[in-house]
ROGU-764959 format. One record per residue (C-alpha): y negated, z negated, x; residue number from 1. Coordinates in steps of 0.001 Angstrom, whole numbers, plus 500000, padded with zeros to 6 digits. Layout:
BEGIN
      c2      c3      c1   nr
       Y       Z       X  NUM
...
This chain:
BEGIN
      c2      c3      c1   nr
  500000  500000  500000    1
  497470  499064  503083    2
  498551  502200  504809    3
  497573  504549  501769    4
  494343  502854  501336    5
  493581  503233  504631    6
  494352  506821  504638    7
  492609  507611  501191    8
  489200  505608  502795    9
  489490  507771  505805   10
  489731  510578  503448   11
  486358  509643  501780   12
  484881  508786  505032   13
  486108  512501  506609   14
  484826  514432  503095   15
  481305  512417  503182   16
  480933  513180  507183   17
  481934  516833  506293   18
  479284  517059  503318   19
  476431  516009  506062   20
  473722  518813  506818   21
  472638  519727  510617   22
  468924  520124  510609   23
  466876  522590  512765   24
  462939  521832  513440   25
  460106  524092  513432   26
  457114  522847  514541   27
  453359  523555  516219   28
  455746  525155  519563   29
  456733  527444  517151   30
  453448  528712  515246   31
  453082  526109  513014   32
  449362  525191  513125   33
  450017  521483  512111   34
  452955  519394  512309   35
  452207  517890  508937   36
  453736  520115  505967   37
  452399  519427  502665   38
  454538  521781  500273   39
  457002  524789  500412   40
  458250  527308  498153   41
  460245  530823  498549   42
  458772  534159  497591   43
  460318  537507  496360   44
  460926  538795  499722   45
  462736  535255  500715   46
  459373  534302  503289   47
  459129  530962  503163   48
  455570  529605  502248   49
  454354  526584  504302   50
  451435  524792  502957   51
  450278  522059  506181   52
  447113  519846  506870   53
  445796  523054  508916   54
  446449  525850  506961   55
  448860  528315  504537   56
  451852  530594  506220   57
  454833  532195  505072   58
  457556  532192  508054   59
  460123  535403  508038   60
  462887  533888  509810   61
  461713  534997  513234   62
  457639  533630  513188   63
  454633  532689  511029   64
  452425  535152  509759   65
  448863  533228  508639   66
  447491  533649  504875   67
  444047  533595  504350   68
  443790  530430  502473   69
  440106  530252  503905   70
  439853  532093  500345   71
  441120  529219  498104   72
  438711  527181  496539   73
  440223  524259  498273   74
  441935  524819  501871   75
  444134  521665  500948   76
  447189  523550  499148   77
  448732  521325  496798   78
  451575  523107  494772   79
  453099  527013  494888   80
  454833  528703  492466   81
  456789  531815  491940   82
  456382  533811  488589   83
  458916  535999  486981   84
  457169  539118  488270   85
  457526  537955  491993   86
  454068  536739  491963   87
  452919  533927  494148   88
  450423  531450  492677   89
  448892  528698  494831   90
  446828  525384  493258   91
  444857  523209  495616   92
  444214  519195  495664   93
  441410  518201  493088   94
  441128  521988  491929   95
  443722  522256  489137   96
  442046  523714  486599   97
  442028  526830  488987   98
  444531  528833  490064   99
  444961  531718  493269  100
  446731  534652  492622  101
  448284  536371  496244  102
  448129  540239  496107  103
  450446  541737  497776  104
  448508  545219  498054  105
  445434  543915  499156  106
  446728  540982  501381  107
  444024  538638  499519  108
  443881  535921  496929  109
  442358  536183  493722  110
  440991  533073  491620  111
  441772  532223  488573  112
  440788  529944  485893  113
  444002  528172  484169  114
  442098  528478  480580  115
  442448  532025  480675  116
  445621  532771  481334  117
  448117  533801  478236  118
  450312  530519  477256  119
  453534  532127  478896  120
  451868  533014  482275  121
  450052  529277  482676  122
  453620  528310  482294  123
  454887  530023  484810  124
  452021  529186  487132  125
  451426  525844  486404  126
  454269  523427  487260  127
  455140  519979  488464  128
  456165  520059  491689  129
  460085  520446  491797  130
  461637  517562  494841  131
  464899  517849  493697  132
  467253  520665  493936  133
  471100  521118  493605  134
  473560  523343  495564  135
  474887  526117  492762  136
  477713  526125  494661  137
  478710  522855  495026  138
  478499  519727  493550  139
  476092  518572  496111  140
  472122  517723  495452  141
  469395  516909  497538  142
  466442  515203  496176  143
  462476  513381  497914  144
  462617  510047  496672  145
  459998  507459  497864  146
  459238  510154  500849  147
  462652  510282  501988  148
  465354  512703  501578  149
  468869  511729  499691  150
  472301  513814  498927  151
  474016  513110  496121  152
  477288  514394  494995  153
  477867  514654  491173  154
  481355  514300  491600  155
  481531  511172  494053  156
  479020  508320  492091  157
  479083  505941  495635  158
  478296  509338  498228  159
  474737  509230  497639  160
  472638  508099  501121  161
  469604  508683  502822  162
  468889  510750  505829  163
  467072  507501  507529  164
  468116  505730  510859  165
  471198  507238  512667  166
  471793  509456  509316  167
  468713  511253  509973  168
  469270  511873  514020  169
  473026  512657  513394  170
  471616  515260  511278  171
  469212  516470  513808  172
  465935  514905  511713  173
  463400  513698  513593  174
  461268  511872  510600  175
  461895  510257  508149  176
  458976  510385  505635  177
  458986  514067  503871  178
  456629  515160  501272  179
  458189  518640  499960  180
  461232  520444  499737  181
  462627  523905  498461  182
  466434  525359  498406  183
  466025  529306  499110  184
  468638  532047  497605  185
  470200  532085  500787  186
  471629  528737  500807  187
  469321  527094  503226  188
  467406  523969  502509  189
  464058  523587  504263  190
  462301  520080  504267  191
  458640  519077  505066  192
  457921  516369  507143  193
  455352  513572  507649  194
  454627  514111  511402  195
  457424  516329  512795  196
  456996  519765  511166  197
  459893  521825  509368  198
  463586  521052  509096  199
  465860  523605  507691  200
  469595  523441  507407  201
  472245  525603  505712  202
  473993  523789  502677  203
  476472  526925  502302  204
  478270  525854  506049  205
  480194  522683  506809  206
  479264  521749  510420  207
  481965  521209  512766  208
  483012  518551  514902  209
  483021  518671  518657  210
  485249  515972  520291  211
  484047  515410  523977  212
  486313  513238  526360  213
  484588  511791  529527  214
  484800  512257  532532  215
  486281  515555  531735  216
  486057  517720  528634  217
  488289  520477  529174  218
  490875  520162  526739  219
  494674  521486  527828  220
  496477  520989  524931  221
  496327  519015  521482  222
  499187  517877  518751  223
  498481  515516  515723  224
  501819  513418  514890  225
  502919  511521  511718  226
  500462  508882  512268  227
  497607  510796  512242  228
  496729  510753  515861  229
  495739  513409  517925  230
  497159  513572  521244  231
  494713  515321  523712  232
  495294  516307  527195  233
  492313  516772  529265  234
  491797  518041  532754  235
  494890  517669  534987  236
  494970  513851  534636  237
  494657  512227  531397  238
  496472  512095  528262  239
  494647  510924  525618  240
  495168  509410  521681  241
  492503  509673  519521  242
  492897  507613  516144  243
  491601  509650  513445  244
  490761  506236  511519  245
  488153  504386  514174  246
  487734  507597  516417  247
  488909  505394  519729  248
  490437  507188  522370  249
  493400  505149  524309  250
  494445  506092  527434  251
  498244  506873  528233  252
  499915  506390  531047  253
  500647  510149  532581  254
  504376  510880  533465  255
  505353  510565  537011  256
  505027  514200  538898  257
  505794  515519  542193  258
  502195  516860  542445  259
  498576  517324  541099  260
  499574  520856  539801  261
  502646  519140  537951  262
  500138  517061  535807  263
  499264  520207  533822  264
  499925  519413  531001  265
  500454  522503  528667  266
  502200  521831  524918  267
  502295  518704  523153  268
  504644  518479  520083  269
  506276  515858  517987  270
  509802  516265  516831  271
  511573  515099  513036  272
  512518  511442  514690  273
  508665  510690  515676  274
  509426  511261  519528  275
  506655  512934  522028  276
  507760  515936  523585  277
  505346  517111  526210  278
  505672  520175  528652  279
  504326  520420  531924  280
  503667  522413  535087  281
  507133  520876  536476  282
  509130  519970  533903  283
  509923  518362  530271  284
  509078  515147  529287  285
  509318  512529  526317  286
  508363  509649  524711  287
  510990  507499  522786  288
  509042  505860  519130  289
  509623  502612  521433  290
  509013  503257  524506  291
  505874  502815  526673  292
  506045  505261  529200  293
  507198  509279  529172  294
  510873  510105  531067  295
  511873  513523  532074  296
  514466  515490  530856  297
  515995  518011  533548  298
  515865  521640  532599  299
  517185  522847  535873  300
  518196  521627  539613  301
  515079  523912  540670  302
  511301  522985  539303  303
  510842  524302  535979  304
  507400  525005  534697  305
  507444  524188  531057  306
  504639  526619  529074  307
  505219  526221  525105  308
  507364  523774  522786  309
  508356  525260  519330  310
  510303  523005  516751  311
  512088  524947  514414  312
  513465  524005  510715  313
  517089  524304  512010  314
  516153  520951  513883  315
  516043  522623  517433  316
  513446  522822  520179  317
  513035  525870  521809  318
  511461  525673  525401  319
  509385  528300  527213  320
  509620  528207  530710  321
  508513  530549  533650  322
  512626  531120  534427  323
  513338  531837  530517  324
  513990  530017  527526  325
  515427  527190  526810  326
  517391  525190  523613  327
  517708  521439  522453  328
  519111  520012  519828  329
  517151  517442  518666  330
  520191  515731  516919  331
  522140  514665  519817  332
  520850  510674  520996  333
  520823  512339  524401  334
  519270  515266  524292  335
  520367  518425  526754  336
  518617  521538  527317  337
  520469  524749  527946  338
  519042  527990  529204  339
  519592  530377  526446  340
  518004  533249  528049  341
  516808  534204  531504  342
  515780  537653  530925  343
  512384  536663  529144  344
  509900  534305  531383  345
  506705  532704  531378  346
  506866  532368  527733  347
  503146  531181  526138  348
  504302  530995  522706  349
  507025  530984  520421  350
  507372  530952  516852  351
  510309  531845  514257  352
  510575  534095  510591  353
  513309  534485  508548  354
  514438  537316  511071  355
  514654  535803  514122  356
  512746  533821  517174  357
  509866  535650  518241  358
  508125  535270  522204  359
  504899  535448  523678  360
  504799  536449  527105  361
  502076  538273  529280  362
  504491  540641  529929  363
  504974  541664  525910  364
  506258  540429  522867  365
  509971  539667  522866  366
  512553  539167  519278  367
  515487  537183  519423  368
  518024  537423  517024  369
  521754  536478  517197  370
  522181  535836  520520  371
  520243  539314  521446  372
  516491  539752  522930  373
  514789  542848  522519  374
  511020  543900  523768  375
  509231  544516  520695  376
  505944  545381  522654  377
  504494  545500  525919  378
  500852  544776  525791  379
  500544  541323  526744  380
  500520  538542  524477  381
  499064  535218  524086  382
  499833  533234  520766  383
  502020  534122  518059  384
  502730  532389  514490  385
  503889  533473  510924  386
  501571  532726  507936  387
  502332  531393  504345  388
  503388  535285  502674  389
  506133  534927  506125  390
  504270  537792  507925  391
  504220  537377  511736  392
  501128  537676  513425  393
  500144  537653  517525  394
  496829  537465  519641  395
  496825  539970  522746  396
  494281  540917  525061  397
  492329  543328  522785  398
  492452  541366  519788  399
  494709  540231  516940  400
  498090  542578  515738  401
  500610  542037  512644  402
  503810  542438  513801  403
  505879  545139  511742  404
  509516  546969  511570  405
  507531  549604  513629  406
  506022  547810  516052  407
  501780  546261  516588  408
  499544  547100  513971  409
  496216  546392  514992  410
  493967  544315  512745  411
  489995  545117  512452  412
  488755  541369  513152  413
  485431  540071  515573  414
  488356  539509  518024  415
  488534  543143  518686  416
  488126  543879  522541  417
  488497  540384  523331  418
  491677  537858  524318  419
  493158  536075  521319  420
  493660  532224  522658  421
  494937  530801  519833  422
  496320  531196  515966  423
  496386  529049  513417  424
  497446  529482  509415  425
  496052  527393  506402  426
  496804  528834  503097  427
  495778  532111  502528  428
  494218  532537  505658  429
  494949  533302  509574  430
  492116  531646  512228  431
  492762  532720  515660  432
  490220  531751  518734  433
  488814  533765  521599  434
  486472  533366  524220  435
  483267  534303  521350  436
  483867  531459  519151  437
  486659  531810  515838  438
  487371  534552  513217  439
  489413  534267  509769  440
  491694  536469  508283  441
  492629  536813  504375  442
  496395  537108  504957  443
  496307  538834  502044  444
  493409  541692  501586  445
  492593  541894  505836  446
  488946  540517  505000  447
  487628  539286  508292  448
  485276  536626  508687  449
  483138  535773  511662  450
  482949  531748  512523  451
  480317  531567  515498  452
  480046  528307  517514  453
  478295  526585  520181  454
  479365  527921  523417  455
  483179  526610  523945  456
  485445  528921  525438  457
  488664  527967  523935  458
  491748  527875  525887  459
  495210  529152  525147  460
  497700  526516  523543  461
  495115  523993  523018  462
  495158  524845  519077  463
  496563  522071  516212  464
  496176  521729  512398  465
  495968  518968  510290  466
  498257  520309  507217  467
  496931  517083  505000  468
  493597  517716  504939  469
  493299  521148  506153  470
  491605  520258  509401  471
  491829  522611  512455  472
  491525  521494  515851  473
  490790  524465  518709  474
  490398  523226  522283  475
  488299  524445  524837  476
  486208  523972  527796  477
  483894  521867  525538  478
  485850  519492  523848  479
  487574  520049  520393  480
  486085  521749  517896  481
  487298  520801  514280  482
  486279  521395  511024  483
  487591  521175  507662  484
  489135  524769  506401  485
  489013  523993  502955  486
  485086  523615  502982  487
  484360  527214  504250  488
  487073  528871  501383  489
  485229  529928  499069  490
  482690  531780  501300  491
  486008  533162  502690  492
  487253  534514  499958  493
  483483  535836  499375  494
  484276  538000  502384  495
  481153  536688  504374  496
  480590  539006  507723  497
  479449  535634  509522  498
  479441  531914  509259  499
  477384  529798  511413  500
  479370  526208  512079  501
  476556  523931  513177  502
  477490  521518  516243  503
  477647  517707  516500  504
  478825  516514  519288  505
  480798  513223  519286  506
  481246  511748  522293  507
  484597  508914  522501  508
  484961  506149  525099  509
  488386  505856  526376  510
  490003  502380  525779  511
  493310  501210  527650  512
  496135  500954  526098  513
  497188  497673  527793  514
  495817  494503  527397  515
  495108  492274  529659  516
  493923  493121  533761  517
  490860  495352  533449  518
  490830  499371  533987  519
  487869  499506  536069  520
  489072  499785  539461  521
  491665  502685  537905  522
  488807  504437  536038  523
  486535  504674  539063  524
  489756  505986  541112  525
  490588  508238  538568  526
  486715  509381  537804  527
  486782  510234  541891  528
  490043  511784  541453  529
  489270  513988  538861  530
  485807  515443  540555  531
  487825  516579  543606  532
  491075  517784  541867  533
  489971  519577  538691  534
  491455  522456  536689  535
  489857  524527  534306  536
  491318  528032  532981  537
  488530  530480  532506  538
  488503  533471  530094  539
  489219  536810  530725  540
  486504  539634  530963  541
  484758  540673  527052  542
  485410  543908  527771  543
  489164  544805  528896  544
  490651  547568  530852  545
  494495  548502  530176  546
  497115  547139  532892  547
  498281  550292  534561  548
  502085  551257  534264  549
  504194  551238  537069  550
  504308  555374  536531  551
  500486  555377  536607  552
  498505  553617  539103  553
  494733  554669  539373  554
  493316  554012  542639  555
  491940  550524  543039  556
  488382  549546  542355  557
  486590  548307  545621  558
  484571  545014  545226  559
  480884  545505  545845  560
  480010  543534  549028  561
  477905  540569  548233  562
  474626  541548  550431  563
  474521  544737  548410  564
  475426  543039  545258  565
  472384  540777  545453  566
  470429  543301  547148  567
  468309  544161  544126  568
  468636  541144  541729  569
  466336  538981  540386  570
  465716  535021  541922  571
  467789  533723  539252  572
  471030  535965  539683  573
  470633  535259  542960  574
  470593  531427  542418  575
  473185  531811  539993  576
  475279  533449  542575  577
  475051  531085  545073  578
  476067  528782  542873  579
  479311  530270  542163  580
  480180  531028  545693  581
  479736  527236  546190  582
  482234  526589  543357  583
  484906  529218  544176  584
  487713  526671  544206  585
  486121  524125  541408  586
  488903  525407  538876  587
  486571  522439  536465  588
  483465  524207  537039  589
  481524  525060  533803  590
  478602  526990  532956  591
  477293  523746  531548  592
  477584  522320  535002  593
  475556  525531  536220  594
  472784  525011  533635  595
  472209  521823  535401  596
  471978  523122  538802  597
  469729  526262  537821  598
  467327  523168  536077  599
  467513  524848  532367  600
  469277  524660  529172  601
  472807  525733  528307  602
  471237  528004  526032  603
  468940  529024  528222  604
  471244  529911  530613  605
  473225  531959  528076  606
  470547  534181  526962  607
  469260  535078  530906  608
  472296  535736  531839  609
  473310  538064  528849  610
  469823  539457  529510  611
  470438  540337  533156  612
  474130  541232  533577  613
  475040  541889  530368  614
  477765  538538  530991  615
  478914  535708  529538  616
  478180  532778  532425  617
  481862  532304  533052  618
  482665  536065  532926  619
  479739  536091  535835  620
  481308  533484  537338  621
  485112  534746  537468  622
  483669  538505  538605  623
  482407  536675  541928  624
  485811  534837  541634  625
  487766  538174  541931  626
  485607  540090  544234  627
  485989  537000  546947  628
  490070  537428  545993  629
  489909  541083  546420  630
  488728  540108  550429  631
  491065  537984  550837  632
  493598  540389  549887  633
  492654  543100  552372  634
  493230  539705  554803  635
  497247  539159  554043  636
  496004  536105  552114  637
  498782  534483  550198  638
  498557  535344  546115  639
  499584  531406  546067  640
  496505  530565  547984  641
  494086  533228  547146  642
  494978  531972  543310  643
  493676  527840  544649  644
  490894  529395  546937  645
  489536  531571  544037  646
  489610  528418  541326  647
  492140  530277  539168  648
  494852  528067  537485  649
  497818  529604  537857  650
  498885  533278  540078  651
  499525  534316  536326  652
  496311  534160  535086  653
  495004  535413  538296  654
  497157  538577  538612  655
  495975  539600  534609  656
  492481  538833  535365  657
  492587  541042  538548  658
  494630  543690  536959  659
  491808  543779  534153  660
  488769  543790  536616  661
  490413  546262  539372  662
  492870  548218  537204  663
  495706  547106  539583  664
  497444  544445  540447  665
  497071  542007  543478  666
  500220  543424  545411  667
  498812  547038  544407  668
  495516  546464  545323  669
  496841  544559  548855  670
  499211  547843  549621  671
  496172  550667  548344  672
C-alpha cells in the first residue's frame, strides 16, 4: 500500500514538473526601449504588440519595429484590442473615452471618440483587459493574479502554483511582479514584467529533462529496473543509481577489471529474477538481488569485449561480443554462456521478431534463425528494435531503414545523412537519436517529426524507456535527456515538421552507498582519476561518404598539412585549433570544455563555428583528430595506438570515422 502511494505521488510530482513552462526574456539588449511592459496583445499578422513605460512596438519574432504612439493622445498605452476585421485599437491611461485606430496602409493612428462608434464596433474595441487565458489544447490555464503569474489545471484541483521563488528561476523568470499577459495562435505565452522586460514560453512543448552527473557527464549507458531506478554509467569510472523518487544519485562500487579500458562500461540490463547484468570492455558481469558487489561471469579463456545485452521473451540473454555472439539461459541458478556463433562480431545491438534474432554490427545487419545467420545488409548498422505493429526497424550511418523480406527500405526522417545512435518505441511511434538532437516516427503513416535539443550529442547504446509512464531516457555527452512521450502525442499525430524541447538542466550530487567512513578521500582520488583517464565517443561526420568495397578502392584523400590549413583562417579557428591539437588524446574533451577556453558561450561557440567551417564543434574537433591519425599512419604507427593518441574510443570507431573522412580505411590508407 506505501509502495503504490509512493509511486502514484511521484506520478503527480513527474506530471506537475512536466506541465512547467521554460521562459525566454526579451529585454532593452534586445530593442526593447524599457524594461517595464505595461500590456500585450497579438495582431492579424501574429506581431506581438508591446505597450512599455517608453513607448509602443510590435516584435516579429526576430526584432522590434517602433509605432508611432507619439500620435496617441496619451503616450501611456493602457489596453489593445483586436477587432473582428483584424483591426488594432489602442486606449491610453486617463483617456478612455477615446480610442486610436492603427492603419495599416498609412502606418499611422487615427483618433477616435468611443461615443461615435456603432454599438457592435465599441464592443469590439472597448474591453476589460483579459489576464487570464487557457491552453485550447490542454487543460492547462495561466492567469495575473495580485501581479503574479499562476497555472492551473482544470483537471488536477491541488496543481495550481505560482511562478515565484525557485518556481519562477526553474522556469527561467527573472521577476516576479507582471502586469499583462496574452496567449498567441501559435501556442506561445508571452508575459510582461515589472522590471525585467518580456518572457515568452511555448505552452504547446513539454520541456525536457537533462540529468547531469559530476565530475563527468558523459553518459555510457542507461537501464531503468523494476524499482524504478535508473542505472547510469558515466565516463569510464562510475556507475551510478539514480532514484526516480528523491532524484539522489548513489554511487556503486565498479566491478574489478584488468584495466582502465575494461571499465567501459557499454549495456546495462535487468533480467526476469531482478539481477544486474552489465557488459563491459572485458567481460560480463552481474549483480545478485542480494549481493553488494558485481562478479564476472567468463565468456571465454581469452578477454571478451562485451558490446550489447538483449533479453528475450524465451527467458534467454543473448550477448554481443567482438568474437561473436553469445547465449544464457537465465533459468539455470548458475548461469553459463555459450558461444552460439563466431561468424558475426562486434555486435552493437540485438533485438528479436517473431522471425528470428536480428544483429547490429558495423559491418551490416545480420538474421538469425534456427541455428542459421545470414547477412541481410551491409551498410553498417548501429541500433536495431521492433515496434508495437512487430515491424523491425535499424539506425545506420545515413539515417533510419525498415527492415523488409527484400532487404533496407529507407525512411524520409531529419536523420537522413546523419548516424542513427539510438531507437526507441512507445506506442505508435519510433524515436531514434543522432548527433542533431531526436526525430519521431508514426509507425504507422511514416510522418516524421523533428525534436530539436540543446546541444547533446547522444551516444550509441546509452538509450532506455520508462514503459510506465512513457518516459524516454537518451544519453549523451551532456547528461540524459528525458522527457515524457505521452505529452508531445498529440502534436505527433498533428504531423508537426519541428518541436522545440526546452532545456533544464538538473544537476545530482552523488551519495555513497555505504554508510559509515566518509567518501572524500575516494572522491578526490577518483575526481583526479577521472581528469587524466577520460573517455568520450565522439560522433561521426554530418555529412557521410560511402565505405569503399574491397573491389573499389578510390585513391586516398591526403590530409591538408596544418600550416596550410590555418594559413588563411580567422583568429578564432585558429584558437579553436590549437585547442584541439592540445586535446588530441582527451577522449572526455567536449565542446563545452572548448567554449570555456575560447572565453564564450556554448552557443556562441556553436553558431561561429557553423559560421566559419560549416561544422559542428566536435565534427571540427574529430577532422583535426583524423588528419593528426592520417600522419601517424604514413609513420608505421600502431592502429592500437594511433586510436589512444588520436582520443578515439575504440580502433572500431576509429577505422569508420577514417573510412568516412578519407574514403579508405586505415590499413588502405597506410599501404596507398
Amino acid at each position: 500500500m506505501k509502495k503504490g502511494l509512493a509511486i502514484i505521488l511521484m506520478l503527480i510530482a513527474l506530471a506537475a514538473k512536466a506541465q512547467t513552462l521554460h521562459f525566454h526574456q526579451l529585454t532593452v539588449k534586445d530593442g526593447l526601449p524599457h524594461n517595464s511592459i505595461i500590456t500585450l496583445a497579438q495582431d492579424a499578422k501574429g506581431d506581438i504588440w508591446v505597450a512599455t513605460h517608453g513607448g509602443l512596438l510590435k516584435y516579429d519574432g526576430r526584432q522590434f519595429y517602433k509605432l508611432p504612439f507619439e500620435e496617441l493622445p496619451d503616450k501611456r498605452v493602457d489596453r489593445i484590442n483586436r477587432t473582428q476585421d483584424g483591426t488594432m485599437w489602442v486606449q491610453c491611461f486617463e483617456r478612455h473615452k477615446l480610442v486610436s485606430r492603427y492603419d495599416t496602409q498609412s502606418h499611422h493612428f487615427v483618433t477616435y471618440n468611443v461615443s461615435d462608434l456603432s454599438d457592435s464596433l465599441r464592443q469590439q474595441v472597448v474591453l476589460p483587459l483579459n489576464r487570464t487565458f487557457a491552453d485550447p489544447h490542454s487543460s492547462r490555464v495561466w492567469t495575473i493574479e495580485k501581479r503574479q503569474l499562476w497555472q492551473i489545471d482544470t483537471l488536477h484541483s491541488d496543481s495550481k502554483f505560482a511562478y515565484t521563488e525557485q518556481t519562477g528561476r526553474e522556469a527561467g523568470l527573472k521577476d516576479e511582479v507582471f502586469y499583462s499577459m496574452v496567449l498567441d495562435d501559435d501556442g506561445i505565452l508571452w508575459v510582461g514584467s515589472a522590471n525585467n522586460g518580456l518572457f515568452h514560453a511555448d505552452t504547446r512543448q513539454t520541456y525536457y529533462h537533462r540529468i547531469v552527473c559530476k565530475p563527468a557527464p558523459t553518459v555510457r549507458a542507461t537501464c531503468l529496473d523494476s524499482k524504478d531506478r535508473l542505472w547510469i554509467a558515466i565516463s569510464d569510472q562510475q556507475l551510478l543509481i539514480r532514484d526516480k523518487g528523491s532524484n539522489e544519485i548513489t554511487h556503486i562500487d565498479y566491478p574489478m577489471t584488468d584495466s582502465v579500458e575494461g571499465r567501459r562500461i557499454r549495456a546495462i540490463i535487468e533480467d526476469s529474477k531482478k539481477r544486474i547484468w552489465l557488459g563491459a570492455h572485458d567481460g560480463l558481469y552481474i549483480k545478485e538481488v542480494s549481493a553488494t558487489a558485481f562478479r564476472r561471469v567468463t565468456l571465454s579463456t581469452k578477454p571478451v569485449a562485451v558490446y550489447s545485452l538483449y533479453n528475450d521473451n524465451d527467458k534467454q540473454l543473448w550477448i554481443g561480443t567482438n568474437y561473436g555472439l553469445y547465449g544464457l539461459s537465465l533459468e539455470e541458478e548458475q548461469p553459463q554462456a555459450q558461444l552460439v556463433d563466431s561468424t558475426v562480431t562486434s555486435i552493437s545491438h540485438i533485438a528479436t521478431d517473431r522471425k528470428g534474432l536480428w544483429m547490429s554490427t558495423e559491418t551490416g545487419l545480420y538474421f538469425r534463425a534456427d541455428g542459421k545467420t545470414a547477412q541481410w545488409s551491409k551498410k553498417p548498422t548501429h541500433a536495431i528494435i521492433t515496434d508495437a505493429r512487430g515491424q523491425t526497424w535499424a539506425g545506420t550511418d545515413d539515417g533510419l531503414v525498415m527492415i523488409t523480406g527484400q532487404g533496407v527500405q529507407p525512411v524520409s526522417t531529419a536523420a537522413d545523412g546523419h548516424t542513427v545512435k539510438d531507437l526507441l518505441c512507445w506506442r505508435d511511434f519510433l524515436w531514434c537519436s543522432y548527433e542533431q538532437g531526436l526525430c519521431c516516427v508514426n509507425i504507422y503513416t511514416m510522418q516524421s517529426t523533428t525534436l530539436h535539443t540543446e546541444h547533446n550529442e547522444y551516444l550509441d547504446g546509452s538509450a532506455c524507456i520508462d514503459l510506465t509512464t512513457g518516459t524516454l531516457y537518451f544519453g549523451g555527452t551532456e547528461g540524459i535527456d528525458c522527457f515524457a512521450a505521452d505529452s508531445l502525442e498529440e502534436h505527433l499525430r498533428n504531423g508537426l515538421p519541428q518541436l522545440w524541447l526546452e532545456e533544464i538542466s538538473e544537476e545530482l550530487k552523488v551519495k555513497s552507498e555505504e554508510s559509515g567512513s566518509s567518501k572524500w578521500p575516494f572522491a578526490i582520488i577518483l575526481i583526479l582519476f577521472i581528469s587524466v583517464t577520460p573517455a568520450f565517443i565522439y560522433f561521426l561526420r554530418k555529412k557521410h561518404e560511402k565505405t569503399p568495397t574491397e573491389t573499389e578502392q578510390p585513391l586516398p584523400k591526403e590530409p591538408i598539412p596544418a600550416d596550410a590549413a590555418t594559413r588563411s583562417l580567422s583568429p578564432f579557428i585558429m584558437k579553436a585549433t590549437a585547442i584541439a591539437e592540445a586535446h588530441l588524446a582527451d577522449t572526455d574533451f567536449t565542446a563545452e570544455q572548448m567554449a570555456q577556453e575560447l572565453a564564450m558561450s556554448r552557443t556562441k561557440l556553436f553558431i561561429i563555428m557553423k559560421d566559419e567551417t560549416g561544422k559542428a564543434v566536435m565534427e571540427f574537433v574529430r577532422d583535426i583528430r583524423l588528419d593528426h591519425a592520417a600522419q601517424l599512419l604514413k609513420d608505421d604507427v600502431p592502429v592500437a595506438d594511433i586510436t589512444i593518441a588520436c582520443g578515439f574510443s575504440d580502433p572500431s570507431s576509429f577505422r569508420r570515422a577514417f573510412a568516412k573522412k578519407f574514403g579508405v580505411n586505415p590499413s588502405q590508407y597506410r599501404k596507398g
